[in-house]
C-alpha positions in Angstrom: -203.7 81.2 45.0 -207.4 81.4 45.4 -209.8 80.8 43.0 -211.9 84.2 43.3 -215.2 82.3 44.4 -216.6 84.0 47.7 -217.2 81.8 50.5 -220.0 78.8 50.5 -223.4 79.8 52.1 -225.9 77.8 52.9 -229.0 79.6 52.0 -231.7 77.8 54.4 -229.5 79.1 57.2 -229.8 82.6 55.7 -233.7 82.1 55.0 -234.0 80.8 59.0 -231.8 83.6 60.2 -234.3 86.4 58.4 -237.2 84.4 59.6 -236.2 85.1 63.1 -235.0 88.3 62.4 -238.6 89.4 61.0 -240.2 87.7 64.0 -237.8 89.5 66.9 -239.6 92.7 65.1 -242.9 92.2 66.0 -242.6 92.1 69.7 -246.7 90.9 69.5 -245.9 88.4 66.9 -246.6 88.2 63.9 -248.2 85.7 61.5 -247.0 83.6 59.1 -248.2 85.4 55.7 -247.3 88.9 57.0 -243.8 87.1 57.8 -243.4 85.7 54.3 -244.0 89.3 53.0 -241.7 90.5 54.9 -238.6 88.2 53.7 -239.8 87.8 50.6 -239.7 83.8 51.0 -242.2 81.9 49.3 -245.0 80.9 51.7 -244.1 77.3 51.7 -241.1 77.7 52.8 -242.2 80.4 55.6 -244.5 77.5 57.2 -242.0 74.7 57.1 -239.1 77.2 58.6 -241.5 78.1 61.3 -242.3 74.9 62.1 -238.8 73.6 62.4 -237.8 76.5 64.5 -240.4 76.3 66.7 -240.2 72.4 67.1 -236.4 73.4 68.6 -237.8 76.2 70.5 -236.3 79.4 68.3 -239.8 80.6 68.0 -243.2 79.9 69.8 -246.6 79.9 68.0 -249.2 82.0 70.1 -252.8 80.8 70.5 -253.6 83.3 67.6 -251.6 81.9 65.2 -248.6 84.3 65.6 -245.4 84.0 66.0 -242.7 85.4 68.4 -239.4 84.3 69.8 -238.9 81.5 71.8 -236.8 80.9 74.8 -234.0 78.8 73.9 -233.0 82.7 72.0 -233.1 84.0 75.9 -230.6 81.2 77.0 -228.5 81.6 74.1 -228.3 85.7 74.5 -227.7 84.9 77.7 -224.4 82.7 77.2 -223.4 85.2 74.5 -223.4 87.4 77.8 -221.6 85.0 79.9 -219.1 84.7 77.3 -218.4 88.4 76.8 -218.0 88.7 80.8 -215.1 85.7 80.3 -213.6 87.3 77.1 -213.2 90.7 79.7 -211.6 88.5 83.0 -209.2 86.3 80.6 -206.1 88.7 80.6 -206.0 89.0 84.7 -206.3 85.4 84.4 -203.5 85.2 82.2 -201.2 87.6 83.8 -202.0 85.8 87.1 -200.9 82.7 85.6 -197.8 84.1 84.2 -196.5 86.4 87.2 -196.9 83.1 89.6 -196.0 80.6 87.1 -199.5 78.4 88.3 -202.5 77.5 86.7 -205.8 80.3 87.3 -208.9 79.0 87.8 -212.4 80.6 88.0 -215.4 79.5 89.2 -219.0 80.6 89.9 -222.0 79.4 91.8 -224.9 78.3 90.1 -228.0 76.8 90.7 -226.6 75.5 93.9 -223.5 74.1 92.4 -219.6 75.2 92.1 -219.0 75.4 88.4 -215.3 75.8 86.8 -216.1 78.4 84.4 -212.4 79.0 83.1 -209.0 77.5 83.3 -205.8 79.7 81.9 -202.7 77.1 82.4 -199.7 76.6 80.0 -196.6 74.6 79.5 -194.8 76.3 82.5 -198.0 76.2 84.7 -200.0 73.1 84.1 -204.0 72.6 85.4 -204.3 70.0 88.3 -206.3 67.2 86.6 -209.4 67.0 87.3 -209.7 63.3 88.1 -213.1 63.5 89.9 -215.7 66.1 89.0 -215.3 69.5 90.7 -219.3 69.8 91.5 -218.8 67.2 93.8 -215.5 67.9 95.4 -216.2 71.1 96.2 -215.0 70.1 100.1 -211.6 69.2 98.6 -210.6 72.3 96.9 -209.5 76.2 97.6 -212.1 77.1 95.3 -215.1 75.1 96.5 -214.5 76.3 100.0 -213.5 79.5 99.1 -217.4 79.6 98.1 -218.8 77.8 100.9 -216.8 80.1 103.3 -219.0 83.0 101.6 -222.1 81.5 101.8 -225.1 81.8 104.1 -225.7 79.0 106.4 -228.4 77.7 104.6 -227.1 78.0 101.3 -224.1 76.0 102.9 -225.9 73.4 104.2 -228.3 72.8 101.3 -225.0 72.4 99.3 -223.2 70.1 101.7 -226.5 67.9 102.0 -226.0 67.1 98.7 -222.7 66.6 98.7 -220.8 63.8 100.3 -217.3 64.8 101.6 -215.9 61.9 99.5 -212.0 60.6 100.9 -210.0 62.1 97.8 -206.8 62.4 99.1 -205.6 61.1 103.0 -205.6 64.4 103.7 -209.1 65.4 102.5 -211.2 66.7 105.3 -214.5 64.2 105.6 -216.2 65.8 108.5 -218.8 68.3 108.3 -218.1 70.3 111.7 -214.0 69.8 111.0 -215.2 71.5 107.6 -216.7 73.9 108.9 -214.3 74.9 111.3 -212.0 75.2 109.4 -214.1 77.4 106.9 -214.2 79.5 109.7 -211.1 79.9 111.3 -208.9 80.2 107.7 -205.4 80.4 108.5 -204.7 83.0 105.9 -206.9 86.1 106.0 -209.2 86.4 103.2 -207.8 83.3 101.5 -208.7 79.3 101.8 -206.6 76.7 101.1 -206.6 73.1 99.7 -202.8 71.5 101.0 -203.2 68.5 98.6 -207.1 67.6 99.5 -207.8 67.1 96.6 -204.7 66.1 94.7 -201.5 65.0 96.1 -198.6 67.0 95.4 -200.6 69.9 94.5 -202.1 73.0 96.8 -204.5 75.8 96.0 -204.9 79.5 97.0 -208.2 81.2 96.1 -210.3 83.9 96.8 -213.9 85.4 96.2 -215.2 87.2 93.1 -218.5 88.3 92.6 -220.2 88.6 89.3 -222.7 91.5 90.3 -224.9 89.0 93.2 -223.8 86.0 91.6 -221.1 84.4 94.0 -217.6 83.1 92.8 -213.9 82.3 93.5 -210.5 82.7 91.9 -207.7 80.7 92.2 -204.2 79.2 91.6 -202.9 75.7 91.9 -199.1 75.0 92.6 -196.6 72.2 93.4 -196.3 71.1 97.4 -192.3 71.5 96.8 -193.9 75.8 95.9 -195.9 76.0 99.9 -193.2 78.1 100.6 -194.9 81.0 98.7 -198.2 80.7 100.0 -198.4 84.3 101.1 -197.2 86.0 98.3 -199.8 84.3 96.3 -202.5 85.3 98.9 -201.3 88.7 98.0 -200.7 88.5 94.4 -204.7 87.0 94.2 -206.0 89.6 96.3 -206.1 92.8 93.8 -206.3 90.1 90.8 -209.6 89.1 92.5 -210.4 92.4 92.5 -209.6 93.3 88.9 -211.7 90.2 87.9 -214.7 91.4 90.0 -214.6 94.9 88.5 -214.4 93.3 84.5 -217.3 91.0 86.0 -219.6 93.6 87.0 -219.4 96.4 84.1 -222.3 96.0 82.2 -222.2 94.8 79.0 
């Protein structure tokens, strides 16, 4: 049985949170005293908040002695968005990993890189482990090449410049122009393939997804023994892909 008390609160968190709230109001900032009005927190405690929020970049002091939000807000409202877009895709994820009994994987690319962004797997469809990180075997996977396929040439070779085709597996492909042949003559149409390149006993199917310009890919990973499937998971990721780049691009 409880006790009746409400939860515990810690009240500088409250007082920092009001802080910022007051400042995101004046969008030509606003100075400390006209802040502390504002709250209703003594002065003292206005100027040490301040400072301690704009030490870790919450707020930013202006030249004439305002204050206004800082960017580390931006990058946090903008992984707030990321993570609403992720919330959307997780249920085709889901009920791609349940109608093939493989692990769905998605990833996007960033900044130059190939970033897993999301993994859905369970008891009866494990993840491939990830013994070597995927930003630097993007060569070696469904999902990496998937992306590479998709790029532009420079965009490609900017990527593969700084990126080693590492000997994962023996049957990893280590040569750039075998690489890119094959990127370009994909035996299964608008699919790529990884046929244990990056792990033995394990292949991958994936395809793109786009994220309104932002480039990505989706895919499964199955047991070798399971190649005899191959095309109906080509065509079971095709209108999942699909599904995921529609919940992708709706505005949030």
């Amino acid at each position: 049985m409880g006790n009746g008390e409400g939860p515990t609160l810690i009240t500088s968190v409250q007082r920092a949170f009001r802080l910022m709230e007051a400042v995101g109001a004046h969008e030509g900032g606003a100075p400390a005293k006209q802040l502390a009005r504002e709250t209703g927190l003594p002065l003292a405690t206005t100027y040490h908040l301040l400072r301690t929020l704009a030490h870790d970049g919450y707020i930013r002091k202006l030249d004439d002695g305002g204050f206004v939000l800082g960017e580390k807000l931006t990058t946090l409202h903008a992984g707030g968005q990321g993570q609403a877009l992720l919330t959307r895709v997780r249920p085709a994820l889901a009920a791609l990993r349940d109608d093939l009994s493989a692990a769905a994987y998605l990833t996007f690319y960033e900044d130059g890189e190939i970033r897993v962004v999301e993994i859905i797997d369970g008891p009866r469809a494990p993840r491939v482990d990830l013994w070597v990180g995927f930003e630097d075997a993007g060569h070696a996977t469904a999902l990496g090449k998937c992306v590479l396929r998709e790029l532009d040439d420079e965009a490609r070779d900017d990527y593969l410049s700084r990126h080693p085709l590492a000997d994962l597996t023996p049957r990893t492909i280590t040569g750039r122009a075998e690489l890119l042949r094959q990127l370009d003559s994909t035996p299964l149409p608008q699919a790529v393939t990884d046929m244990e390149e990056y792990a033995l006993g394990t292949f991958c199917v994936a395809v793109p997804v786009y994220s309104g310009e932002t480039l990505g890919s989706l895919g499964v990973s199955l047991r070798a023994d399971r190649v005899s499937r191959i095309e109906e998971v080509r065509n079971r990721l095709i209108p999942a892909a699909g599904r995921v780049t529609r919940g992708l691009s709706l505005t949030i």
